[in-house]
DRENDOVEX-34880 format. One line per field, with one value per residue (C-alpha): x, y, z. Coordinates in nm, 4 decimals. Example, Ala and Ser with C-alpha at 12.3 -4.5 7.8 and 13.67 -1.06 7.14 Angstrom:
<badrens>
xx	(1.2300/1.3670)
yy	(-0.4500/-0.1060)
zz	(0.7800/0.7140)
</badrens>
This chain:
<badrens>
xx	(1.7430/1.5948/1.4018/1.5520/1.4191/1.5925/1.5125/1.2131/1.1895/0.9679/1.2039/1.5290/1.4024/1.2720/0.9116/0.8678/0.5246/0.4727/0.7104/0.6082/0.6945/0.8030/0.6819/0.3104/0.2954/0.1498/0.2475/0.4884/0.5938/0.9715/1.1512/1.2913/1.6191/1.7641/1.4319/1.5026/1.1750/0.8605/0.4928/0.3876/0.7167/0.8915/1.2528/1.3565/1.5781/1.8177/1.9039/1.9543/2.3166/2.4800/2.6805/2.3795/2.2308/2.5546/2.5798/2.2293/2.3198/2.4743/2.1831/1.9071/1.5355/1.2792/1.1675/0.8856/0.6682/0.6497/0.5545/0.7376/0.9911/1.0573/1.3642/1.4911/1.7703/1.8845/2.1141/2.4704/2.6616/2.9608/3.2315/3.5864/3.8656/4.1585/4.4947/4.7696/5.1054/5.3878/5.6819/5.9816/6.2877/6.5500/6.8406/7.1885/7.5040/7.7403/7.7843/7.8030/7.6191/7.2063/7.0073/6.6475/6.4021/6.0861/5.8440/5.4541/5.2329/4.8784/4.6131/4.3294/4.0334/3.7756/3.5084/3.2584/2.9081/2.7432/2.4401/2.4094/2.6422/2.9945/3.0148/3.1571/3.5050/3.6772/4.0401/4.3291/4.5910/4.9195/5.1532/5.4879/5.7058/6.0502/6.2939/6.6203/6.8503/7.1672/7.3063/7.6782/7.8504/8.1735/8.2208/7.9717/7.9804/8.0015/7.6798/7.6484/7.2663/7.2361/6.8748/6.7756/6.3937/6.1479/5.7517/5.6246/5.2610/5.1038/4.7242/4.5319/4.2060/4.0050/3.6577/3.3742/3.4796/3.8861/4.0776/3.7327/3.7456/3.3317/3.3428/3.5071/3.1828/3.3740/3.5824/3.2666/3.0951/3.4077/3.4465/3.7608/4.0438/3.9638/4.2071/4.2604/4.4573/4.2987/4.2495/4.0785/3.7684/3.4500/3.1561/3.2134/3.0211/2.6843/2.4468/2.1026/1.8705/1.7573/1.5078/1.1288/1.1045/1.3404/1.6798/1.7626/1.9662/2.2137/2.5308/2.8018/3.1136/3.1216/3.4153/3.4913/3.9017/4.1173/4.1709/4.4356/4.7627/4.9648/5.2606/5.4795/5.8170/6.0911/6.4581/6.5895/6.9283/7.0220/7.2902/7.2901/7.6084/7.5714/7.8452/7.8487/8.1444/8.0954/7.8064/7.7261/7.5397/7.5842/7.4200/7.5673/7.3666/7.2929/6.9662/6.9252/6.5850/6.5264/6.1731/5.9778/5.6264/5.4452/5.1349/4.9308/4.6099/4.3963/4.1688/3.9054/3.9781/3.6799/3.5014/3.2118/2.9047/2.6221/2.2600/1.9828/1.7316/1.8229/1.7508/1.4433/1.3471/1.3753/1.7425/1.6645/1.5651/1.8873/2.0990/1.9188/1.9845/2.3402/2.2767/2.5787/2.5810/2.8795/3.1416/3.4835/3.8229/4.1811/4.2951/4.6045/4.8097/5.0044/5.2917/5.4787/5.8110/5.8634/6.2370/6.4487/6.6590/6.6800/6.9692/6.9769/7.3016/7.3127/7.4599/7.2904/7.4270/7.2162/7.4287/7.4171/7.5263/7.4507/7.2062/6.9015/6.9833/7.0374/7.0936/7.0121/7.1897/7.1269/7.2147/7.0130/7.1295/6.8048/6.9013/6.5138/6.6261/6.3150/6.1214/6.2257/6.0122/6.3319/6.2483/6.2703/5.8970/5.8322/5.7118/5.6474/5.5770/5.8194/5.7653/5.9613/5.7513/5.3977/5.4724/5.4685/5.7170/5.7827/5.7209/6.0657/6.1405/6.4042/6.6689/6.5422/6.4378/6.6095/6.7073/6.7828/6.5299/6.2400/6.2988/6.5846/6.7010/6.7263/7.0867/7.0951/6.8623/7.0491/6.8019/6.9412/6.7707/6.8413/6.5803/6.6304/6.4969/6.6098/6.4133/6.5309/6.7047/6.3833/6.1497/6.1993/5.8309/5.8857/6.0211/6.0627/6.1154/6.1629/6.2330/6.3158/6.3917/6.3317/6.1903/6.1972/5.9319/5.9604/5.7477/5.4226/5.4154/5.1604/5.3740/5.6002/5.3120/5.1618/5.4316/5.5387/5.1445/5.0414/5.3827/5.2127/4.8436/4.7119/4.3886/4.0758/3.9677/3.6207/3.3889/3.0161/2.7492/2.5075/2.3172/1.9916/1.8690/2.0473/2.2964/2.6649/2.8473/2.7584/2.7901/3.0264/3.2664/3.2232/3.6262/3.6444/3.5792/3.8184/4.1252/4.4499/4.5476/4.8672/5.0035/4.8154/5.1617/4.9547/4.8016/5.0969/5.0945/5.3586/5.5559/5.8336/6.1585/6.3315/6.0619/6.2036/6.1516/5.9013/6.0989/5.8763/5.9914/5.8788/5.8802/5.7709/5.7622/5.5905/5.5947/5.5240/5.4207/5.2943/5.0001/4.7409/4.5314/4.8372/4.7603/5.0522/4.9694/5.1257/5.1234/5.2491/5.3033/5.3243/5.3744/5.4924/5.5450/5.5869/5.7026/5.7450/5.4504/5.3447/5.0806/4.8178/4.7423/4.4532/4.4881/4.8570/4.8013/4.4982/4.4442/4.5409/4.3082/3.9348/3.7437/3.3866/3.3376/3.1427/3.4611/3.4630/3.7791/3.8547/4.1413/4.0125/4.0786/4.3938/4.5200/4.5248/4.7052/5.0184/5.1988/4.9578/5.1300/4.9572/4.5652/4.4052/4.4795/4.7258/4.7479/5.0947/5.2536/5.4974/5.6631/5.5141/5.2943/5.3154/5.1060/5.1464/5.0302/5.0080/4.7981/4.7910/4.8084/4.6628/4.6811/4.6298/4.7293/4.6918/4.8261/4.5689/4.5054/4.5811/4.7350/4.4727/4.5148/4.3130/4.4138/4.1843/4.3256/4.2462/4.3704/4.3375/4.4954/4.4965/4.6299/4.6164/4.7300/4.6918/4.3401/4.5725/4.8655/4.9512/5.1224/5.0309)
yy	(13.9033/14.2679/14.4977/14.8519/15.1242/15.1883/15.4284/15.2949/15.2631/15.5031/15.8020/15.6253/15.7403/16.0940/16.0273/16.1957/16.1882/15.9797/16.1611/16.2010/16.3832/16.1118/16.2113/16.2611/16.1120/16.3703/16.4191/16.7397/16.9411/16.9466/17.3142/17.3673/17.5926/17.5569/17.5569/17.1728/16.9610/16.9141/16.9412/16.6414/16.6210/16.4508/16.5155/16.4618/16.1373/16.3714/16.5671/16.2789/16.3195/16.0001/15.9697/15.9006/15.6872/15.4781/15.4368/15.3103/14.9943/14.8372/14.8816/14.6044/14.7536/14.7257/14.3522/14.3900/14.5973/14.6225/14.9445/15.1880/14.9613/14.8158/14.5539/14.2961/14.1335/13.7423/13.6221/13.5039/13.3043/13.3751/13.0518/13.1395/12.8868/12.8166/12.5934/12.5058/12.3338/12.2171/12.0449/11.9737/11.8261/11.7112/11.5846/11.4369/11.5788/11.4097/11.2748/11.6286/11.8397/11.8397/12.0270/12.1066/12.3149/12.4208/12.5994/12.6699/12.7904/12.9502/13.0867/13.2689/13.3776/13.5583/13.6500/13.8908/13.8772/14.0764/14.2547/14.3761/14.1352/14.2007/14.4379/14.2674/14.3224/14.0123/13.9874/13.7128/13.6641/13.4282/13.3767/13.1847/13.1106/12.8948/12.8202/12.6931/12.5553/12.3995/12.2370/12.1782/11.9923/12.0848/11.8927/11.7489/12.0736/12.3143/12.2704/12.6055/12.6430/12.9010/12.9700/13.1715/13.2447/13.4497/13.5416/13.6781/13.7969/13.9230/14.0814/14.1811/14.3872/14.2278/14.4278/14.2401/14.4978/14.4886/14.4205/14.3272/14.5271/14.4633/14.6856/15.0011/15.1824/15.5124/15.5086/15.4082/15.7272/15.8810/16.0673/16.3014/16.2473/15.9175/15.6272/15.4299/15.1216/14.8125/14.7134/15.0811/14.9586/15.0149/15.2564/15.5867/15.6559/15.7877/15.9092/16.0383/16.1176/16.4115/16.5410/16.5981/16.2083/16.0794/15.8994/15.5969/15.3042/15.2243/15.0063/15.0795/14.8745/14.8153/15.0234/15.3257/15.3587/15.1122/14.8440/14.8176/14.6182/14.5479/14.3114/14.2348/14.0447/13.9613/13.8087/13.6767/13.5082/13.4700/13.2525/13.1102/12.9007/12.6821/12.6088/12.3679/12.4559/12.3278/12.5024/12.6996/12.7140/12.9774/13.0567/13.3434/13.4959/13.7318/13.7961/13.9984/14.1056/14.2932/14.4501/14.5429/14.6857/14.7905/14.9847/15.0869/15.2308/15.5486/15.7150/15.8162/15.6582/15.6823/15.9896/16.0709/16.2489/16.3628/16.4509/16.6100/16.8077/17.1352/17.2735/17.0775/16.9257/16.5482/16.4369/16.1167/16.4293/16.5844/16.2920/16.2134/16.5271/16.5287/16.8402/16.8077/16.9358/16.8021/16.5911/16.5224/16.2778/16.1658/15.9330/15.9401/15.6308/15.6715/15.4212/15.3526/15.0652/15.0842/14.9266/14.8757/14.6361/14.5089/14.3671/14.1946/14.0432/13.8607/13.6697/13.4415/13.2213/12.9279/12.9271/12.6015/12.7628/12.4579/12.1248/12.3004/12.6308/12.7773/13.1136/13.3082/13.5762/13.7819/14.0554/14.1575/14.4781/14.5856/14.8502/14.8870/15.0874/15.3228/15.1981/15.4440/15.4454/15.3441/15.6314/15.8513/16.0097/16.0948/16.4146/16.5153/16.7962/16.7739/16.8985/17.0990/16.9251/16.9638/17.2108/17.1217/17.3707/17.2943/17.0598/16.8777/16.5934/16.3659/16.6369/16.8800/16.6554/16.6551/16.2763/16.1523/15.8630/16.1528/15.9606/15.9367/15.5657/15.4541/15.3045/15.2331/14.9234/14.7302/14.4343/14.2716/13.9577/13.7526/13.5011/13.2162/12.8498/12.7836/12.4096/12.4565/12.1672/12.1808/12.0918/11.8639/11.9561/12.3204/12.5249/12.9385/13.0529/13.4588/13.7046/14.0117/14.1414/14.4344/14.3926/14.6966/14.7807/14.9863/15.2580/15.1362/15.1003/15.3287/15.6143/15.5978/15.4900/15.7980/15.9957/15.8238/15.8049/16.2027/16.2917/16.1763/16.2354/16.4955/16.7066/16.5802/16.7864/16.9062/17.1280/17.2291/17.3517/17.6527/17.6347/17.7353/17.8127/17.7221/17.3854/17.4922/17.1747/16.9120/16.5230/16.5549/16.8014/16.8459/16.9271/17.1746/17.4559/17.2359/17.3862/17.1712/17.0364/17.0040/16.7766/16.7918/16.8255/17.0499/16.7149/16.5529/16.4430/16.5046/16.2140/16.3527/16.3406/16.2301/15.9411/15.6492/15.3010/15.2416/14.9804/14.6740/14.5976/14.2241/14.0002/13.7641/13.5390/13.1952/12.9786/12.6027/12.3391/11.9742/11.9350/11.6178/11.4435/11.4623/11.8320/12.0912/12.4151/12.7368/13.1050/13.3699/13.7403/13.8773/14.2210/14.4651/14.8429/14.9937/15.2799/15.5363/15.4094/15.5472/15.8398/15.9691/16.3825/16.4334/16.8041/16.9526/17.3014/17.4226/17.7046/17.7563/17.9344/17.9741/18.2369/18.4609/18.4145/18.7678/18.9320/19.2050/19.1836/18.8539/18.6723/18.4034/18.0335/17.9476/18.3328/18.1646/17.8473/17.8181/17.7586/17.9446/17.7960/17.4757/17.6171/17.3294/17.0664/16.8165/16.4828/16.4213/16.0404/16.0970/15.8159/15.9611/15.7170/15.4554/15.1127/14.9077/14.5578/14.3650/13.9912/13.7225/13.3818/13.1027/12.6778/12.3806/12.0492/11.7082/11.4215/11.1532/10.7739/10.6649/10.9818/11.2227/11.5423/11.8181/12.1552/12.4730/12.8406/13.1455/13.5291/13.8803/14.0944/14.5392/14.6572/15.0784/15.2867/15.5980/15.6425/15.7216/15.4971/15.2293/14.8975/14.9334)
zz	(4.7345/4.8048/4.6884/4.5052/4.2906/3.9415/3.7041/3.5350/3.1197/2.9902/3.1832/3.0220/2.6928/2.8276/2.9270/3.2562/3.2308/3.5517/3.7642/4.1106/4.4385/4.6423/4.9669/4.8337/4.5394/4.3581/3.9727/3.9407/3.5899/3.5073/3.5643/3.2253/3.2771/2.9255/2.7193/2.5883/2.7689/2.5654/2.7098/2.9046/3.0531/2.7613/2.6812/2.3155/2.2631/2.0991/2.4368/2.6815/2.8026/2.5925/2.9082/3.1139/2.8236/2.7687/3.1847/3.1995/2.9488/3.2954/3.5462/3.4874/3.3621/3.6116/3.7090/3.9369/4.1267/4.5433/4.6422/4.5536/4.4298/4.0666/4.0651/4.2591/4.2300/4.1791/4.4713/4.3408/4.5904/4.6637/4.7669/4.9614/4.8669/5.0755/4.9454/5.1305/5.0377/5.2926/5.1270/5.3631/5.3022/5.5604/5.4542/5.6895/5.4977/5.7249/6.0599/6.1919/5.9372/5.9281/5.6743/5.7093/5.4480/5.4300/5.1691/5.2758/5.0453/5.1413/4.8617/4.9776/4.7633/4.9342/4.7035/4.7635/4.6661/4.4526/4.3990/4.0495/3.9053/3.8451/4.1180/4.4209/4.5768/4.5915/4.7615/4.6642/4.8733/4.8366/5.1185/5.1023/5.3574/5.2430/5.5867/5.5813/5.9172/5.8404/6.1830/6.2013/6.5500/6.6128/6.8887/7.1639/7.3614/7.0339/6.8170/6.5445/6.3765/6.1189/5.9593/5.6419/5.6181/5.3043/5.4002/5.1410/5.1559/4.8046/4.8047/4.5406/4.5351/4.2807/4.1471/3.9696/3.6964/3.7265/3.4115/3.1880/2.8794/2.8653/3.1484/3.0850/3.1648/3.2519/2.9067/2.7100/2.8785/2.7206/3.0426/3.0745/3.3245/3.4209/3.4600/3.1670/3.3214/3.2814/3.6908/3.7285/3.4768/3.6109/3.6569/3.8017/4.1495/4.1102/4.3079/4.1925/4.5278/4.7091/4.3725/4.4843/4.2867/4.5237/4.5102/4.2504/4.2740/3.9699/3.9287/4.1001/4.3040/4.6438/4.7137/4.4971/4.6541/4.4362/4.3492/4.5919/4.5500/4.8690/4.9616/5.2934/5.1996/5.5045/5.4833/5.7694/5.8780/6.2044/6.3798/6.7082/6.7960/7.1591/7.3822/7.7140/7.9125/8.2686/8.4644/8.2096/7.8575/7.6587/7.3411/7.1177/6.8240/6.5426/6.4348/6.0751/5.9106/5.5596/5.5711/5.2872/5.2718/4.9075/4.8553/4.5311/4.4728/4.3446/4.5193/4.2980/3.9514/3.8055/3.9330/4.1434/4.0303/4.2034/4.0552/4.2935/4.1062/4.1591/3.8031/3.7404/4.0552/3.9453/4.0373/3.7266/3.4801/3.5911/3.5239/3.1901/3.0961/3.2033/3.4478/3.7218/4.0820/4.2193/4.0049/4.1729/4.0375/4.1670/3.9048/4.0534/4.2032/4.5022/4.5266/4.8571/4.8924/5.2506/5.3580/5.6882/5.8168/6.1818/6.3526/6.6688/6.8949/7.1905/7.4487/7.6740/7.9567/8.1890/8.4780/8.6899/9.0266/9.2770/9.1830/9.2766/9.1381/8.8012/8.7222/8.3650/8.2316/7.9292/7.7166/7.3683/7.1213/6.8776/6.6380/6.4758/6.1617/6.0735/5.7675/5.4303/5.1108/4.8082/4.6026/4.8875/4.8465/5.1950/5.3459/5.7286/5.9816/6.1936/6.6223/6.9125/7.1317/7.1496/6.8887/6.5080/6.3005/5.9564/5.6185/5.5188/5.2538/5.2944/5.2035/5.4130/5.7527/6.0946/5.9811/5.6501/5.7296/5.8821/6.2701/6.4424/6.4759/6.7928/6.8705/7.2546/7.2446/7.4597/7.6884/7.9783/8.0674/8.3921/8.5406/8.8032/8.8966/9.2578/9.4339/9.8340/9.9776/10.2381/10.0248/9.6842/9.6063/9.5798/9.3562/9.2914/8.9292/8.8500/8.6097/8.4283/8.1132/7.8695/7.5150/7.2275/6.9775/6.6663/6.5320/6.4056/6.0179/5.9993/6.0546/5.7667/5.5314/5.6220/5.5412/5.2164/5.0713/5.1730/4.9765/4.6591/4.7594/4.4526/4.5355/4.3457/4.0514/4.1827/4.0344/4.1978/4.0048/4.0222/4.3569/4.1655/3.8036/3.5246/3.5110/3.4927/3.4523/3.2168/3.2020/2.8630/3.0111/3.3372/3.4972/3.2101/3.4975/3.7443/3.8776/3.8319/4.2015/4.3050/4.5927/4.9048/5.1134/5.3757/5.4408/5.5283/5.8820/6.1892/6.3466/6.6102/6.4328/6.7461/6.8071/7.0425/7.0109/7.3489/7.5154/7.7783/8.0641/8.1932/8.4984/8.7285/9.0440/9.0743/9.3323/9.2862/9.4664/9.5138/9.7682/9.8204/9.5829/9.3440/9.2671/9.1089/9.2106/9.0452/9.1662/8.9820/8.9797/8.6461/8.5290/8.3072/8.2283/7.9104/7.8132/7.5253/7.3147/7.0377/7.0952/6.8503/6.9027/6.7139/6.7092/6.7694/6.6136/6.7378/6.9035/7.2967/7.5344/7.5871/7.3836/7.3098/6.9900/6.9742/7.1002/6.8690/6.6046/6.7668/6.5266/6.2992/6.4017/6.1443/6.2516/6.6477/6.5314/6.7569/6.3522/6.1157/5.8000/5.8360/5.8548/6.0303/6.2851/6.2220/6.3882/6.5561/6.6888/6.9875/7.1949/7.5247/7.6231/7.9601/8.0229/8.3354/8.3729/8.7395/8.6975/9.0075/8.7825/8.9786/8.7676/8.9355/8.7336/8.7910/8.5919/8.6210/8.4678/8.0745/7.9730/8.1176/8.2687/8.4471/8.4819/8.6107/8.5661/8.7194/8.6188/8.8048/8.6311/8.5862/8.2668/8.2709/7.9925/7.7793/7.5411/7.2617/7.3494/7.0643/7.1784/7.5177)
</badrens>
């Protein structure tokens, strides 16, 4: 439970009589700017804003009395429920032929607790994950395994007040512009504070952005056929994924309004009277349906050169197709290095897809285990390899959700004297936005997938007591991560600012069209990694064992650099 201060009975129905400054508690008198308050502070029941009276009906009447506070609140718990589901089937078609499936099912509710009542964010989330492998022997040295696999991962945003008719406080305010979809009900977002009485608490949600709807979904086949012919095993595959990524949500569905006392110096007299000094919307939804698919071939042979030595050889192909919203709504500034030059849409862009996909993803692989003849208690394992990684989703979320993004209608009111904007009407002033596109962010059109290079040495060995000691050198280097610019088009050079006729700031902008900064991803970034690896195991009585581990490692990379 705890302790807040709502706005207190007799002032609901327009008896300010009591009002005091808050800092020294002294009774004021209301500033009457549009001739409507009545001695003694009282405002007629017939001028209270109805949208202010009608808002009220969902924040509780005081309760108590501590200090300078009059309600407290009755703590609702809040339980989190978890289900899973595994069902598996296996099934032997013939002699030769093996089929395996699998379906997992995982149903998260997290619920939120709430203070007011109906005013908690609460978050469901279903995953599902079905497998398939269907084994087929051609022969003992010729085994074929071919898998099929769907994730699916569905989460909704869930508000005390989502889809609840009861609870359509903004569309019984009868409040223009805002959403009327049923998962946008809910209060708007208001503040009363900063008056000489103080700031008030109301109801309001816990997040004002959304509710949000989101959802990952992956197919994947792949194929890997085996073959033992003499020293060597070879395995031959294809690897194929479908990506999908979905986003939904508004930004400001239900408006924000702000009430501070400016016209007669209680911020709760303002709001009862429905005097506005800031109101802003974006009912808006933004929709992005991110898709790319991945495909992967290789090639890998274990080489049995001698008894005590085998050889690996490998050779991967990635071709990481950049993620692409399906209706095409994607917008970016696209760069001549650290230089950012102009908006494009898909039509217009340096790629159809806004990046440049990158087609030379080939990883070679090669790693042995060699035991010398010497010593049947030793042996020397290394290797090497390089790994690819794509562009962070981020990126093309960014560019698909600022194509969309609408500036909020937002209105201010007079800085002094008499109100300007009213609870009833108050966008009627409010210039129509447009899309935001100079908001749209910059990801290099000819971005490369940062590729990880990987390998190793360890030496191991038997000693006394029955000990099995390993040590390793393990390392890596990456390179062409992905690298956040905070500030690409800002100005070069140092400056007086009292240098007479000196340019204005967006006038010094290496690109003046865009008239701020603009954050910019390149794939210029580098991380190296260098560890000593120490283990020492022992295999003791009745199953036991002991092992101890010990790592030194040095990882160094870019403040910016993503992946690293």
């Amino acid at each position: 439970a705890s302790y807040r201060l709502v706005p207190p009975t007799a002032m609901r129905n327009g008896d300010f009589s009591g009002v005091r400054d808050a800092r020294t508690g002294e009774l004021f008198a209301l500033r009457d700017p549009m001739s409507v308050i009545l001695p003694n502070n009282q405002i007629p029941l017939a001028r209270l804003s109805p949208q202010a009276v009608e808002f009220l009906r969902f924040t509780p009447e005081p309760n108590t009395q501590a200090g300078n506070q009059n309600f407290i609140n009755t703590p609702i718990s809040a339980v989190a429920t978890q289900d899973n589901f595994t069902y598996r089937l296996d099934h032997n078609l013939t002699s030769n032929d093996a089929l395996a499936f699998r379906y997992v099912v995982n149903s998260t509710k997290e619920k939120g607790t709430p203070y007011w009542g109906n005013d908690q964010r609460d978050n469901d989330a279903r995953t599902q994950n079905l497998a398939g492998t269907w084994t087929r022997m051609f022969s003992s040295s010729v085994v074929n395994e071919a898998r099929f696999g769907w994730n699916d991962m569905t989460e909704d945003e869930i508000f005390g007040t989502t889809k609840k008719p009861e609870f359509d406080i903004a569309g019984f305010m009868q409040l223009p512009l805002v959403s009327r979809l049923p998962e946008d009900y809910g209060p708007p977002s208001i503040s009363i504070s900063n008056g000489r009485d103080g700031g008030y608490s109301v109801f309001n949600l816990q997040r004002q952005i959304g509710p949000r709807v989101r959802a990952n979904e992956v197919y994947n086949f792949n194929n890997i056929t085996s073959i033992q012919r003499g020293k060597h095993f070879l395995k031959i595959g294809v690897d194929f994924v479908q990506r999908g990524f979905t986003f939904e949500q508004a930004r400001n569905a239900r408006g924000t309004f702000e009430f501070d006392g400016t016209y007669t110096g209680s911020s709760l007299a303002d709001f009862m009277l429905g005097y506005v000094k800031y109101a802003e919307i974006n009912p808006d939804h933004t929709h992005t349906d991110l898709k790319a698919l991945w495909q992967s071939y290789f090639v890998q042979d274990d080489w049995k050169v001698i008894s005590n030595l085998t050889v690996n050889l490998g050779l991967r192909y990635d071709y990481l197709q950049p993620l692409f919203d399906s209706q095409g709504r994607m917008a970016n500034i696209e760069q001549d290095g650290l230089f950012v030059t102009k908006l494009v849409t898909p039509e217009t862009a340096k790629y159809p897809r806004m990046v440049r996909g990158d087609k030379n993803n080939f990883g070679p692989r090669v790693g042995l285990a060699w035991r010398p003849s010497f010593s049947q208690d030793f042996v020397v394992r290394a290797g090497y390899g390089i790994y690819y990684n794509h562009i962070h989703p981020n990126a093309p979320f960014g560019m698909t959700e600022s194509s969309q993004a609408k500036g909020s209608y937002q209105v201010n009111g007079a800085v002094s004297g008499t109100p300007t904007v009213f609870f009833n009407d108050p966008f009627s002033s409010a210039v129509s936005p447009g899309l935001q596109l100079n908001a749209v962010p910059s990801n290099d059109p000819d971005y490369r997938d940062a590729y990880i290079q990987q390998w190793n040495l360890t030496l191991q060995k038997k000693i006394f007591g029955g000990f099995v000691v390993d040590t390793g050198y393990v390392a890596s280097k990456s390179t062409r991560l992905s690298v956040t610019l905070p500030a690409m088009n800002r100005p070069f050079g140092t400056v007086d600012p009292r240098t007479p006729g000196l340019p204005s700031i967006n006038a010094r902008r290496p690109n003046p069209t865009f008239t701020r900064a603009i954050q910019g991803d390149k794939s210029i970034g580098n991380a190296n990694y260098h560890s000593l690896q120490l283990r020492a195991t022992r295999r003791m009585a009745m199953g036991l064992n002991t092992t101890t581990a010990y790592t030194w490692s040095k990882c160094l990379s870019g403040p910016s650099d993503i992946g690293a």
